[in-house]
C-alpha positions as CSV (number, residue, x, y, z in Angstrom):
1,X,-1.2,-5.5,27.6
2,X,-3.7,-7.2,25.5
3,X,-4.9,-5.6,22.2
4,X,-8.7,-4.8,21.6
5,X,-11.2,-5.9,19.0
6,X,-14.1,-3.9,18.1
7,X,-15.9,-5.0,14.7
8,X,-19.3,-2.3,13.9
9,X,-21.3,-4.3,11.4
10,X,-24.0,-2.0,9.8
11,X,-25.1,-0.8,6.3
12,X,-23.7,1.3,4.0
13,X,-23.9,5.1,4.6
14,X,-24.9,4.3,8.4
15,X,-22.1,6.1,9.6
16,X,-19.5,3.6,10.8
17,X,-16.9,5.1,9.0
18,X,-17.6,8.6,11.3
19,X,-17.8,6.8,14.3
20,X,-14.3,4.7,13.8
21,X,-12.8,8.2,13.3
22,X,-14.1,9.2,16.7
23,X,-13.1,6.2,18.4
24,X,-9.7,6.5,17.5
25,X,-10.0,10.2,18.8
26,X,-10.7,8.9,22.3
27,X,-8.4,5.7,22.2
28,X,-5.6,5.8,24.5
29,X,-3.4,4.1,22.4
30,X,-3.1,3.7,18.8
31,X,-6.9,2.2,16.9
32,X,-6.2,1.2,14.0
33,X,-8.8,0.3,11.6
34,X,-10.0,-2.0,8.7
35,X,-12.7,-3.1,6.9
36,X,-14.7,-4.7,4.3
37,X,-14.8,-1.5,2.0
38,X,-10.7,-1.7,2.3
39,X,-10.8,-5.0,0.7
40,X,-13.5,-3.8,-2.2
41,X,-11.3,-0.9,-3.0
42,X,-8.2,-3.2,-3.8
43,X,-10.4,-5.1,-6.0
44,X,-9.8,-5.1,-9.4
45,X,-12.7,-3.8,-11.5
46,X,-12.2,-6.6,-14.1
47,X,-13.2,-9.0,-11.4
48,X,-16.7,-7.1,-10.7
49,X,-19.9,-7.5,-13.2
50,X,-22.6,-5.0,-12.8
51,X,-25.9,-5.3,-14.7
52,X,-26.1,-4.0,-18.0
53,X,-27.7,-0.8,-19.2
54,X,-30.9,-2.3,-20.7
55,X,-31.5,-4.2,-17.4
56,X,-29.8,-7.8,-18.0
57,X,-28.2,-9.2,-14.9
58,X,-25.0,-9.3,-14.1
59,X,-23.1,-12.5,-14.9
60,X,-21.9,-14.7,-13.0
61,X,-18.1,-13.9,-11.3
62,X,-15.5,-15.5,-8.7
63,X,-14.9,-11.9,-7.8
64,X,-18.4,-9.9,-7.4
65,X,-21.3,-9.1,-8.7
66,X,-23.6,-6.6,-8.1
67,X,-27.2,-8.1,-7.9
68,X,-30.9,-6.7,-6.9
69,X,-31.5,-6.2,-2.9
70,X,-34.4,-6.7,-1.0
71,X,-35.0,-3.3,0.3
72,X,-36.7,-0.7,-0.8
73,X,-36.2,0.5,-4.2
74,X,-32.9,1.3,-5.7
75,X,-31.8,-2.1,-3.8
76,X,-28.4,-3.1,-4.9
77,X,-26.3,-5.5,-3.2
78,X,-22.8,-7.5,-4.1
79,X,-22.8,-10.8,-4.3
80,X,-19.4,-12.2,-4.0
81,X,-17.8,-15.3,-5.1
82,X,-15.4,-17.9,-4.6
83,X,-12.3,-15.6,-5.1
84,X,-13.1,-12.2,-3.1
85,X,-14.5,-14.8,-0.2
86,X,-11.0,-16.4,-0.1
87,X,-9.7,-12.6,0.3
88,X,-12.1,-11.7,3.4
89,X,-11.4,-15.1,4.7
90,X,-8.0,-14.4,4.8
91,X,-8.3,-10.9,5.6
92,X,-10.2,-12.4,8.9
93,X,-7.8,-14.7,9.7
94,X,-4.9,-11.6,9.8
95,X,-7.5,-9.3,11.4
96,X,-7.4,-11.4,14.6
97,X,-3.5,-12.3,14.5
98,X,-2.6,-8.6,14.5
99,X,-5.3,-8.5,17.3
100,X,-3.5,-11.4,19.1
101,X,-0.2,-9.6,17.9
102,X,-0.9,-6.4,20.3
103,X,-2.6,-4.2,17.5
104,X,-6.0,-2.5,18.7
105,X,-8.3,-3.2,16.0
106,X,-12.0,-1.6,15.0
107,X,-13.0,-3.2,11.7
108,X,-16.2,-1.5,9.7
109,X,-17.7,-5.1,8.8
110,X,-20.6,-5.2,6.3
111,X,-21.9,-8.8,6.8
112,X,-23.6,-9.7,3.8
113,X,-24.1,-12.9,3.6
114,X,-23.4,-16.5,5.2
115,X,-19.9,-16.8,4.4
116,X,-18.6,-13.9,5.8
117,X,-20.6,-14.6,8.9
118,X,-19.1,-17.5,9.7
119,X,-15.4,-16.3,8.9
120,X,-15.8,-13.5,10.9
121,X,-17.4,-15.6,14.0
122,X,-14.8,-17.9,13.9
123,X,-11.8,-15.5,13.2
124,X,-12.8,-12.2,15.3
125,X,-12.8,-14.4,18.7
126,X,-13.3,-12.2,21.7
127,X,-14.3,-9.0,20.4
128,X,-16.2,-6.3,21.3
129,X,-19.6,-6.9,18.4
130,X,-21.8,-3.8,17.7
131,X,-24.6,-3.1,15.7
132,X,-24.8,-0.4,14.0
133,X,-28.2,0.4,12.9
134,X,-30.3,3.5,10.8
135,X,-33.4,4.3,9.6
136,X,-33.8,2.9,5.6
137,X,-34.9,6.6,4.5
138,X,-32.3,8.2,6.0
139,X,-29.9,5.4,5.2
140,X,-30.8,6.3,1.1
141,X,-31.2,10.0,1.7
142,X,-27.3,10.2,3.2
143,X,-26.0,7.9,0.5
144,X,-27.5,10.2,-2.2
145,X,-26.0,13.4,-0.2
146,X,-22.3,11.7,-0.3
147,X,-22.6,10.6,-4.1
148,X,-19.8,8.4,-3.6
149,X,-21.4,5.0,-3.5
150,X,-23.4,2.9,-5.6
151,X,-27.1,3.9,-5.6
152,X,-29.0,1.5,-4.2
153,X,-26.2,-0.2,-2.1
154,X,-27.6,1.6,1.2
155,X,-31.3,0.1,0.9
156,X,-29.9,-3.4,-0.1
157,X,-27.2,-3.7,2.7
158,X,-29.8,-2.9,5.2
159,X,-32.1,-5.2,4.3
160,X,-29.5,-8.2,5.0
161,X,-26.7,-6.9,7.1
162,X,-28.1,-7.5,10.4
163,X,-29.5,-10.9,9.3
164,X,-28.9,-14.1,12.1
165,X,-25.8,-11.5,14.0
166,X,-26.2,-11.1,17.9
167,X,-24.2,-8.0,19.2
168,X,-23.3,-7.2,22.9
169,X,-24.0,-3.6,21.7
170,X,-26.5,-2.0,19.3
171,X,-26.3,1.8,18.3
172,X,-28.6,3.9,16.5
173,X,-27.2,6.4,14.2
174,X,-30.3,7.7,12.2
175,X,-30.4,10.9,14.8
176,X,-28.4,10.5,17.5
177,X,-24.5,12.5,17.0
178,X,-21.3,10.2,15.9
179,X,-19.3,11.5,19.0
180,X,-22.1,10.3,21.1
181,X,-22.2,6.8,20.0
182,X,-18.6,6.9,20.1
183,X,-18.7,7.5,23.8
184,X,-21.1,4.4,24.0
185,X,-19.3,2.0,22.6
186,X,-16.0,3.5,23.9
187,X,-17.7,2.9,27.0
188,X,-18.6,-0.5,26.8
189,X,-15.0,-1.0,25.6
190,X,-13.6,-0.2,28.7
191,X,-16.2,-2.0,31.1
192,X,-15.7,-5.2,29.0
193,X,-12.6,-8.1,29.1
194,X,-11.5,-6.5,25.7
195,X,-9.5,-3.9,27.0
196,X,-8.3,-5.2,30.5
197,X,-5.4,-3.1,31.1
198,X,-6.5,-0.4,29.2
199,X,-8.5,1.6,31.5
C-alpha cells in the first residue's frame, strides 16, 4: 500500500507537536513522525551564536544563529546557515524516500525561510500540506506557560512561517481542541490520494 505524507508547518508553541500525537492515536497503521525541532536538537551548541548579554548581535555561523524577528516584541528567530541547511536538505531528501519506502510520515515543519521552502517543495512531493495557524498573543502566552523554549521564538516564527506557502488544509489552533483538529486533518487524509488504500 502506499505510505502517507502529512507535513503541519506552523509556529512555535502552535500546537503541532499535540496534534501529531493525536494523529498517530487515530492512524491505522504505524505514523511516525519528524521534524525540524528533531534536527535543532541534534545540533551541537558550538555551532549556534546567540546575541550577547549587553545586546550585540550574534555573529555570523554556518550552523545558526539566533537573530531579531518581526513580530511583536520578544521576536527571536534562527537564522541558519550553510551547514544546518545542508542537514535539513538532506533530512528532506530521506523524509520522502522513507515515504516512498512504505513509512507513513507527519513531519512538524517550521518553514523559516526560502531555503527550506524550496527543499521541502521539491522533496515532500505529494503530500498532504497543512497550515497550522494561532493567534500571536496566545502563541507567546503558551510559550511562556511551557518555559521550554526560547522567549521570543513564538512571536518571531509567526511572523514568517506562513510566508509565500499554499496548503490544501489550514487549521486554527488558538481555541479550537487538538483532538478536534486531529479529526480534520485525519479526515482530509483519508478523502485525499495520500492514503489510497488506507481507508
Amino acid at each position: 500500500m502506499p505510505a502517507s505524507l502529512i507535513v503541519l508547518n506552523g509556529p512555535s508553541s502552535s500546537g503541532k507537536s499535540t496534534i501529531a500525537r493525536e494523529m498517530q492515536r487515530l492512524w491505522p497503521r504505524p505514523l511516525w513522525t519528524t521534524g525540524l525541532d528533531v534536527l535543532i536538537a541534534g545540533w551541537p551548541t558550538s555551532f549556534v551564536e546567540v546575541p550577547a548579554d549587553d545586546g550585540t548581535s550574534a555573529l555570523a555561523s554556518t550552523g545558526i544563529r539566533i537573530v531579531p524577528g518581526d513580530g511583536p516584541p520578544p521576536s527571536w528567530i534562527p537564522e541558519f546557515g550553510s551547514d544546518f541547511h545542508n542537514l535539513t536538505r538532506v533530512a528532506h531528501e530521506a523524509w520522502s524516500r522513507m515515504s516512498r519506502g512504505g513509512v507513513d510520515l507527519l513531519i512538524d515543519h517550521v518553514i523559516l525561510d526560502a531555503t527550506l521552502r524550496e527543499q521541502a517543495r521539491s522533496s515532500l512531493v505529494g503530500a498532504l500540506w497543512v497550515g497550522v495557524t494561532c493567534d500571536v498573543d496566545e502563541l507567546v502566552r503558551r510559550e511562556a506557560e511551557r518555559g521550554d523554549r526560547y522567549v521570543g521564538f513564538a512571536s518571531g516564527s509567526s511572523a514568517v512561517v506562513h510566508e509565500a506557502m499554499n496548503y490544501d488544509l489550514t487549521v486554527d489552533t488558538t481555541v479550537a481542541s487538538p483532538e478536534a483538529l486531529a479529526r480534520q486533518i485525519f479526515d482530509a487524509s483519508m478523502s485525499s490520494n495520500i492514503v489510497d488504500g488506507l481507508s
